[in-house]
DOKEZA-76859 format. One line per field, with one value per residue: residue number from 1; residue in one letter; x, y, z of N, C-alpha, C, CB in turn. Coordinates in nm, 3 decimals. Glycine has a CB too. Example, Ala and Ser with C-alpha at 12.3 -4.5 7.8 and 13.67 -1.06 7.14 Angstrom:
! residues 2
marfi c(1	2)
semi c(A	S)
n.east c(1.319	1.285)
n.north c(-0.569	-0.225)
n.up c(0.780	0.708)
ca.east c(1.230	1.367)
ca.north c(-0.450	-0.106)
ca.up c(0.780	0.714)
c.east c(1.320	1.290)
c.north c(-0.330	0.003)
c.up c(0.780	0.787)
cb.east c(1.131	1.408)
cb.north c(-0.447	-0.060)
cb.up c(0.905	0.572)
This chain:
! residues 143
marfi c(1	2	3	4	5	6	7	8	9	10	11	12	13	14	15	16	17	18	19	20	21	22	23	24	25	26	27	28	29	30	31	32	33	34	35	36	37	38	39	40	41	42	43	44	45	46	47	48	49	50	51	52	53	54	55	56	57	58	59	60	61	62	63	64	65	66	67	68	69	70	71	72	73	74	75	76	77	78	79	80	81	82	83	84	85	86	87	88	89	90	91	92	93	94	95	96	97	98	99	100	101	102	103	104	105	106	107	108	109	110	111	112	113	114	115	116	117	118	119	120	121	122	123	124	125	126	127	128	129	130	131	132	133	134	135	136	137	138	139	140	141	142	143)
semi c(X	X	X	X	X	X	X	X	X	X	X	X	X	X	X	X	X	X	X	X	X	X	X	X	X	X	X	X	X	X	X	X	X	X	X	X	X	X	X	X	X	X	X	X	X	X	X	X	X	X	X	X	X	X	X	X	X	X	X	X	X	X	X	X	X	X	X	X	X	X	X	X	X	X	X	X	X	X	X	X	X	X	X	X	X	X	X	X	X	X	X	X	X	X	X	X	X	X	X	X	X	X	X	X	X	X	X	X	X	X	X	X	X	X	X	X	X	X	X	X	X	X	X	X	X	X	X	X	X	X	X	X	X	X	X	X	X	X	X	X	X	X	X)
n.east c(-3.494	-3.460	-3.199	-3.072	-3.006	-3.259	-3.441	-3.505	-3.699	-3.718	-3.492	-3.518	-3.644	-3.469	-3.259	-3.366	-3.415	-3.222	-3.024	-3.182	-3.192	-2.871	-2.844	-2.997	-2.813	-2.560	-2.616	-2.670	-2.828	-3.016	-3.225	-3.310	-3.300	-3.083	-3.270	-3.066	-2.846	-3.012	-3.100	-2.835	-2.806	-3.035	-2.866	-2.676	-2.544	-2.532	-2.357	-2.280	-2.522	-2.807	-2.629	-2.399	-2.550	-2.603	-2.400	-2.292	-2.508	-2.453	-2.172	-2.245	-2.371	-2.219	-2.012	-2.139	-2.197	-2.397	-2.753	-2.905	-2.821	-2.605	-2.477	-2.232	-2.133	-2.159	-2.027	-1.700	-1.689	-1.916	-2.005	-1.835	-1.883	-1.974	-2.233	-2.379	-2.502	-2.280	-2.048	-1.809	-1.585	-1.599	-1.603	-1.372	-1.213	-1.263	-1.212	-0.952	-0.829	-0.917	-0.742	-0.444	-0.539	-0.586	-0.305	-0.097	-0.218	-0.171	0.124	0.171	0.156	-0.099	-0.159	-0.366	-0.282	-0.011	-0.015	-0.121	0.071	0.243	0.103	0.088	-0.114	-0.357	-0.419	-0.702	-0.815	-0.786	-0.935	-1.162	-1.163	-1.133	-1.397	-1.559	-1.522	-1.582	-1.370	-1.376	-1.436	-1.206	-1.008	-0.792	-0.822	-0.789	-0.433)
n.north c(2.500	2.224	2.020	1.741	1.527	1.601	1.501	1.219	1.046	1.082	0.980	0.704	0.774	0.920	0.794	0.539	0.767	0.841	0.607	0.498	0.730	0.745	0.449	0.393	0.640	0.487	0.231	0.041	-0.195	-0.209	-0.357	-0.261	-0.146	-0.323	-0.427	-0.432	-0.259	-0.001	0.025	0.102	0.346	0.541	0.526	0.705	1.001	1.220	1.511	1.585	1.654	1.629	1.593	1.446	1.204	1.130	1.077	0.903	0.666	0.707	0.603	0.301	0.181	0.232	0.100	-0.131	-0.488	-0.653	-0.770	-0.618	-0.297	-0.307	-0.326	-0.334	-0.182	0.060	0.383	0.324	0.533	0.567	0.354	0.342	0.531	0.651	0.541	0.400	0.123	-0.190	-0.447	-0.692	-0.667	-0.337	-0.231	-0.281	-0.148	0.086	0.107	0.090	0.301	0.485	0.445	0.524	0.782	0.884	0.824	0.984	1.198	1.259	1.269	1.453	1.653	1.713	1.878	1.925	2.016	1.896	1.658	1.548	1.628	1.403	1.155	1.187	1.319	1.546	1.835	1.925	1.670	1.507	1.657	1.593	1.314	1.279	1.412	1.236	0.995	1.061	1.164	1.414	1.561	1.468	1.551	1.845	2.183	2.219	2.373)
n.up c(1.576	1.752	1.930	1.745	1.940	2.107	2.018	1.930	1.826	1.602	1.454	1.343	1.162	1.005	0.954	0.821	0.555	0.458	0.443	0.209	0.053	-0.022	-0.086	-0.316	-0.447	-0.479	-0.577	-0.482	-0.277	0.008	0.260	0.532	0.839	1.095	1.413	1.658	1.525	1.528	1.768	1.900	1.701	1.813	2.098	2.096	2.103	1.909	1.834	1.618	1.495	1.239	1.001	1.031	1.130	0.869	0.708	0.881	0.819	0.544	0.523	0.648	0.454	0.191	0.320	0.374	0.402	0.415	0.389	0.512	0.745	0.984	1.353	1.317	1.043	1.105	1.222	1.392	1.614	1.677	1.828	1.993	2.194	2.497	2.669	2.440	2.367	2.375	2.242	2.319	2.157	2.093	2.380	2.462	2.329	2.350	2.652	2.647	2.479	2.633	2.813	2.718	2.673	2.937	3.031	2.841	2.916	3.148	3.134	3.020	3.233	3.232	3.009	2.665	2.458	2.448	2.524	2.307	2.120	2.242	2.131	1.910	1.734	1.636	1.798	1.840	1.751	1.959	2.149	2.063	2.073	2.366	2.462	2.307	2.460	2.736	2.902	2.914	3.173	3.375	3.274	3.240	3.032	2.757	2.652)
ca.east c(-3.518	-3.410	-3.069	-3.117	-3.031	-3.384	-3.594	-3.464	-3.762	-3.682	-3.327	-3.492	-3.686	-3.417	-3.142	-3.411	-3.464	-3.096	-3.047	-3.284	-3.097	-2.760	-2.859	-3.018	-2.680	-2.435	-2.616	-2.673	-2.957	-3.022	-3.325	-3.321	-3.179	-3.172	-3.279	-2.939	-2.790	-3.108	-3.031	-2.663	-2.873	-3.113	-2.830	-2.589	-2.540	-2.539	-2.317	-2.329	-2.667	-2.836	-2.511	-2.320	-2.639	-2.616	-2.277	-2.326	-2.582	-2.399	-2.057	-2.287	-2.442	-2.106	-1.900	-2.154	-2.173	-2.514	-2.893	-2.919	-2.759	-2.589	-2.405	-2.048	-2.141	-2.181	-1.862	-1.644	-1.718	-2.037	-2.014	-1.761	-1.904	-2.051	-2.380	-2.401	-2.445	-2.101	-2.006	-1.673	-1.538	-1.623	-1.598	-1.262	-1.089	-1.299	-1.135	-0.749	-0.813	-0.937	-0.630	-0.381	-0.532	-0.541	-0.173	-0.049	-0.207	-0.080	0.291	0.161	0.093	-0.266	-0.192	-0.371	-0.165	0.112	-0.049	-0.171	0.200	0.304	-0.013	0.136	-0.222	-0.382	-0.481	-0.840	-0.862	-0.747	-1.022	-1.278	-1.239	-1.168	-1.529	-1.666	-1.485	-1.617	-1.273	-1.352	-1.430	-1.176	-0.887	-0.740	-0.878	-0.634	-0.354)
ca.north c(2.356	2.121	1.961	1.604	1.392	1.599	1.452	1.079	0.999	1.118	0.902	0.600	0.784	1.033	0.680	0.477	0.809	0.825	0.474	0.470	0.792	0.645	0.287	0.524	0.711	0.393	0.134	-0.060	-0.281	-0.248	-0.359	-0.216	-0.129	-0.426	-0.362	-0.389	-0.131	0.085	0.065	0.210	0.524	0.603	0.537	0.782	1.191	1.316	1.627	1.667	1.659	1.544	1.576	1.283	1.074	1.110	1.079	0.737	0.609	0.670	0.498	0.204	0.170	0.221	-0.018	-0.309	-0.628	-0.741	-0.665	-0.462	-0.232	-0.400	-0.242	-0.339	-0.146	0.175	0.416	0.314	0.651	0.591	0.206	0.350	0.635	0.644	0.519	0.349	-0.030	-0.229	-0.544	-0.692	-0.561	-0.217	-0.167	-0.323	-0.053	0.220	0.143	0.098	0.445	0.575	0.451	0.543	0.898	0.943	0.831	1.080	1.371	1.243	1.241	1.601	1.721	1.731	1.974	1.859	1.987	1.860	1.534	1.514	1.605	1.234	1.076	1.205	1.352	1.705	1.816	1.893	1.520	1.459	1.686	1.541	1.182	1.349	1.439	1.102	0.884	1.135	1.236	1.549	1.607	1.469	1.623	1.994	2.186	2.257	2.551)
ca.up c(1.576	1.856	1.833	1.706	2.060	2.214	1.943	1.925	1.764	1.456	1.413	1.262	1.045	0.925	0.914	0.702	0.473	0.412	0.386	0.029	-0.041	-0.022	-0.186	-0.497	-0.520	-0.465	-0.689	-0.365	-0.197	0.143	0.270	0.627	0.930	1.227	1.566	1.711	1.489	1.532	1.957	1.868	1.659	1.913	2.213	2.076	2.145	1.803	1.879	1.469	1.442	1.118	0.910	1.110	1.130	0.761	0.727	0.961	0.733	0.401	0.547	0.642	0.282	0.101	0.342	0.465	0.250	0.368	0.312	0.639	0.770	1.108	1.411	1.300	0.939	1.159	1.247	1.519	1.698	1.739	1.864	2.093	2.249	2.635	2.668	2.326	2.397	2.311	2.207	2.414	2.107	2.128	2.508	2.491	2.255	2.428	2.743	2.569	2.403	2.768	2.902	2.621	2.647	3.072	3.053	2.766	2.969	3.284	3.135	2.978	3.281	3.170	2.888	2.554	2.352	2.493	2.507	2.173	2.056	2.241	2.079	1.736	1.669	1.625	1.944	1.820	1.737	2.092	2.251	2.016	2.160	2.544	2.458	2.307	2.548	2.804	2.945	2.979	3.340	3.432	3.221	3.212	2.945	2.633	2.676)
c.east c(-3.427	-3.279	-3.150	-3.114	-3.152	-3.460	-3.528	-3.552	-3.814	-3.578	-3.353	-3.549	-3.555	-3.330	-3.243	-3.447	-3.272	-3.021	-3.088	-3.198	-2.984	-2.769	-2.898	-2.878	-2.569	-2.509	-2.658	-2.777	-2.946	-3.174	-3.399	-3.250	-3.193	-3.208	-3.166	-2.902	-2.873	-3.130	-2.911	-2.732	-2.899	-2.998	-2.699	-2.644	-2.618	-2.481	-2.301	-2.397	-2.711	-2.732	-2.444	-2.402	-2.626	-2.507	-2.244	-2.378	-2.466	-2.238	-2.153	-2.362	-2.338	-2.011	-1.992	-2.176	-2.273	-2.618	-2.944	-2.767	-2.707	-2.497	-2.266	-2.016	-2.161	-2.017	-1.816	-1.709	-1.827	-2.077	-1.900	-1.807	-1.974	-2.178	-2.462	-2.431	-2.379	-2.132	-1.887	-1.590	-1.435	-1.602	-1.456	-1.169	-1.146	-1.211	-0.974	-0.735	-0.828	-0.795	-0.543	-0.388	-0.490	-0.377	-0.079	-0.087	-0.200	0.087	0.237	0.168	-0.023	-0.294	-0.206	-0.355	-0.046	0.108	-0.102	-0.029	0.265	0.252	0.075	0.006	-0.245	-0.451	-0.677	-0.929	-0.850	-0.900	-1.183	-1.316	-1.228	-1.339	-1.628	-1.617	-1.524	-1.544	-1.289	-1.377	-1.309	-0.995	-0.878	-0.840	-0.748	-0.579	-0.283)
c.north c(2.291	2.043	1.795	1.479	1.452	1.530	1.329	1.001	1.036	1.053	0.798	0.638	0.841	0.868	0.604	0.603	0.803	0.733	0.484	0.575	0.798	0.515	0.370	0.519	0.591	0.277	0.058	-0.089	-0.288	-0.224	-0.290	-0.143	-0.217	-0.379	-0.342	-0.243	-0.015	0.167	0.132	0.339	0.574	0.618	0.657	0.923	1.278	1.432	1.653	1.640	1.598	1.471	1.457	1.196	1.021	1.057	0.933	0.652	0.610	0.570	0.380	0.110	0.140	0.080	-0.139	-0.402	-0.676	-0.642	-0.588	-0.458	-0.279	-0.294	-0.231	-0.254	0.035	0.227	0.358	0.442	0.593	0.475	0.242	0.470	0.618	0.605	0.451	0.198	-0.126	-0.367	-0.558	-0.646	-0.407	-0.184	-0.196	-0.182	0.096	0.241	0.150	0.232	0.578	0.583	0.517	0.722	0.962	0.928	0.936	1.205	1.371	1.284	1.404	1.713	1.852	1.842	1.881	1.861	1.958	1.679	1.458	1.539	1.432	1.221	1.039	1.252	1.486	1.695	1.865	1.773	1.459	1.540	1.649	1.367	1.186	1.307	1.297	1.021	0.944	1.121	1.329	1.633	1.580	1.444	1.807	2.042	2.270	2.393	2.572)
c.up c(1.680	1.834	1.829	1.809	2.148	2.105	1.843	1.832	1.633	1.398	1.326	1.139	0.952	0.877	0.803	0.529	0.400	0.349	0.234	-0.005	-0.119	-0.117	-0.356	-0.550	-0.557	-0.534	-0.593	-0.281	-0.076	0.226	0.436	0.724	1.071	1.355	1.641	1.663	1.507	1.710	1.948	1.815	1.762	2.034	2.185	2.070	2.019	1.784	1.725	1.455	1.309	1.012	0.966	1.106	0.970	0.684	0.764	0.799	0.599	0.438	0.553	0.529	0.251	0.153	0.397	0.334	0.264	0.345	0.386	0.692	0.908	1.191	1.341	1.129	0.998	1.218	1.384	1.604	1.793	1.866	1.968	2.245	2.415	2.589	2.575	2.400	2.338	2.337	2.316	2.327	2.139	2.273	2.551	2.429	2.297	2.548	2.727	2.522	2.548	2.827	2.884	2.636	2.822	3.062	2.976	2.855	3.097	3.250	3.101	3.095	3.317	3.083	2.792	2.496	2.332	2.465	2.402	2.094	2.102	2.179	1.959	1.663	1.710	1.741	1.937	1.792	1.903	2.174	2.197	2.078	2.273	2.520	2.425	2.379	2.686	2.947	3.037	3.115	3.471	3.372	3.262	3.073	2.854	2.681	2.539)
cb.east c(-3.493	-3.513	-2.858	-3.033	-2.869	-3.458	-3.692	-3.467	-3.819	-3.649	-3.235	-3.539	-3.813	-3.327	-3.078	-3.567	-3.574	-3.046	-3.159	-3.504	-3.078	-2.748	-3.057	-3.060	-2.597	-2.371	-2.490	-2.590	-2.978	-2.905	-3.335	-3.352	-3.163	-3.091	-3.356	-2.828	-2.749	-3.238	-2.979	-2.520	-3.014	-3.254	-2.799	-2.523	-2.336	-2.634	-2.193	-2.289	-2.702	-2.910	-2.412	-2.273	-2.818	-2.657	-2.242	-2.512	-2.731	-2.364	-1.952	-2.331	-2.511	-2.015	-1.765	-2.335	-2.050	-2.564	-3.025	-3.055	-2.812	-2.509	-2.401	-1.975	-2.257	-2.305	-1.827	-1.477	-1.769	-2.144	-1.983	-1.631	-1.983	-2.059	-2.431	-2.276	-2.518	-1.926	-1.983	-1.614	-1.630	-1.743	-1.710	-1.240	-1.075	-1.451	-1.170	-0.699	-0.976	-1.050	-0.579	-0.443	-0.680	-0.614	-0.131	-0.107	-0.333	-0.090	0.411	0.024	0.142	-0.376	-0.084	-0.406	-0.148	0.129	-0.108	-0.311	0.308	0.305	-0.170	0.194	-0.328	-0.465	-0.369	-0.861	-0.744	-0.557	-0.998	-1.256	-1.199	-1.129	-1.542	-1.697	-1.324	-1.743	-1.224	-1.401	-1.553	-1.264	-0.899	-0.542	-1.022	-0.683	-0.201)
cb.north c(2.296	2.018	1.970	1.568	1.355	1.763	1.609	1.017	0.983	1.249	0.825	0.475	0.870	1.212	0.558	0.394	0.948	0.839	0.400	0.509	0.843	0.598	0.141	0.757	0.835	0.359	0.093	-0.032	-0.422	-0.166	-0.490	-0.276	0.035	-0.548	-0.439	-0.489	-0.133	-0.010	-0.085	0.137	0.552	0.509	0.385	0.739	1.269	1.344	1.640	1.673	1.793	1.625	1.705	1.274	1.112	1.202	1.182	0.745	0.691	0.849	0.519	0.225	0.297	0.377	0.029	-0.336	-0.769	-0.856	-0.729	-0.492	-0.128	-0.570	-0.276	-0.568	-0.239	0.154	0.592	0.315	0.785	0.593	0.073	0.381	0.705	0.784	0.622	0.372	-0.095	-0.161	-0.542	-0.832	-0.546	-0.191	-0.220	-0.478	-0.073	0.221	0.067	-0.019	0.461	0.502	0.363	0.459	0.941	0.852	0.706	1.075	1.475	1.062	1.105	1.620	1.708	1.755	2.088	1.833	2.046	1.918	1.520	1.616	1.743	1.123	1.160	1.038	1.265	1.779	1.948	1.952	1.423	1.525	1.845	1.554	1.049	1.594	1.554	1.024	0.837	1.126	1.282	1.610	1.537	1.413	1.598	1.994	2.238	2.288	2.568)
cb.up c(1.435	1.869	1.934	1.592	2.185	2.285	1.826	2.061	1.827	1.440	1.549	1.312	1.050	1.011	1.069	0.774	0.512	0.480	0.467	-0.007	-0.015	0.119	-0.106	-0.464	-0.403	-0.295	-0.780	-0.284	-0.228	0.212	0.226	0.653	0.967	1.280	1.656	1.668	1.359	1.473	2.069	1.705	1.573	1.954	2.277	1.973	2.149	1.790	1.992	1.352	1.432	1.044	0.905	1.274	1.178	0.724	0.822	1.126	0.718	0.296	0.696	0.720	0.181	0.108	0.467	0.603	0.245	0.473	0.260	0.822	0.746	1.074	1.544	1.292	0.851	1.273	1.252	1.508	1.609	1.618	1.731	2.014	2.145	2.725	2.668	2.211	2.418	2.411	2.065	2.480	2.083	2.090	2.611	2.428	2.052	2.481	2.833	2.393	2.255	2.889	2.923	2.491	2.563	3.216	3.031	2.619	2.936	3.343	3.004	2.904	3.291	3.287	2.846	2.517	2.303	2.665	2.576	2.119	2.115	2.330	2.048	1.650	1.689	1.491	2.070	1.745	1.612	2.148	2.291	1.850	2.140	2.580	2.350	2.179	2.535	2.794	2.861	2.911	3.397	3.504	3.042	3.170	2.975	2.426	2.827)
């Protein structure tokens, strides 16, 4: 089976089936998902495949307060990620986290685990947002 960013046109179905699954389990009414937040699904990677879409969806059930489902009820990740389309928000703390990370593995001299010891974070958390802030071409690759 195809990973889940070649067959895009499956995202709103699988997010509205999840959605009802989610509202079921959590007691909770949510009558949709808006078109905004539905442009953030479709414009994102998916590099965990169904499980993260699902994953998405149930955070946005459990933590939003209205009757759809809205971008800002969706994970940071995703609302941050390349290619997604951002709020001034979102494109603001994408580029502070870009910066924050080129300068740590500049002082590292571009080791990421060197540079994930400044951070104060696990350096697999460090090469996971390299990757969604899409770093990685133009970092070292971990030693």
């Amino acid at each position: 089976m195809p990973a889940l960013r070649e067959r895009k046109e499956d995202v709103p179905m699988l997010a509205n089936y999840f959605a009802a699954k989610m509202c079921e389990s959590a007691g909770r009414r949510v009558s949709g998902i808006t078109a905004a937040a539905r442009r953030q699904l479709l414009a994102y990677s998916w590099p965990g495949n169904v499980r993260e879409l699902g994953n998405a969806i149930e955070r946005a059930v459990v933590l939003g307060a209205g009757e759809y489902i809205e971008p800002e009820d969706l994970p940071d990740e995703l609302l941050e990620a390349p290619g997604v389309p951002s709020d001034g928000y979102h494109e603001s703390v994408r580029e502070a986290r870009r910066t924050i990370i080129r300068d740590a593995l500049q002082q590292a001299g571009g080791s990421q685990v060197e540079a994930a010891k400044l951070l104060g974070i696990n350096s697999t958390y460090l090469s996971r947002l390299i990757r969604n802030l899409d770093l990685r071409t133009r970092t070292h690759p971990a030693e």
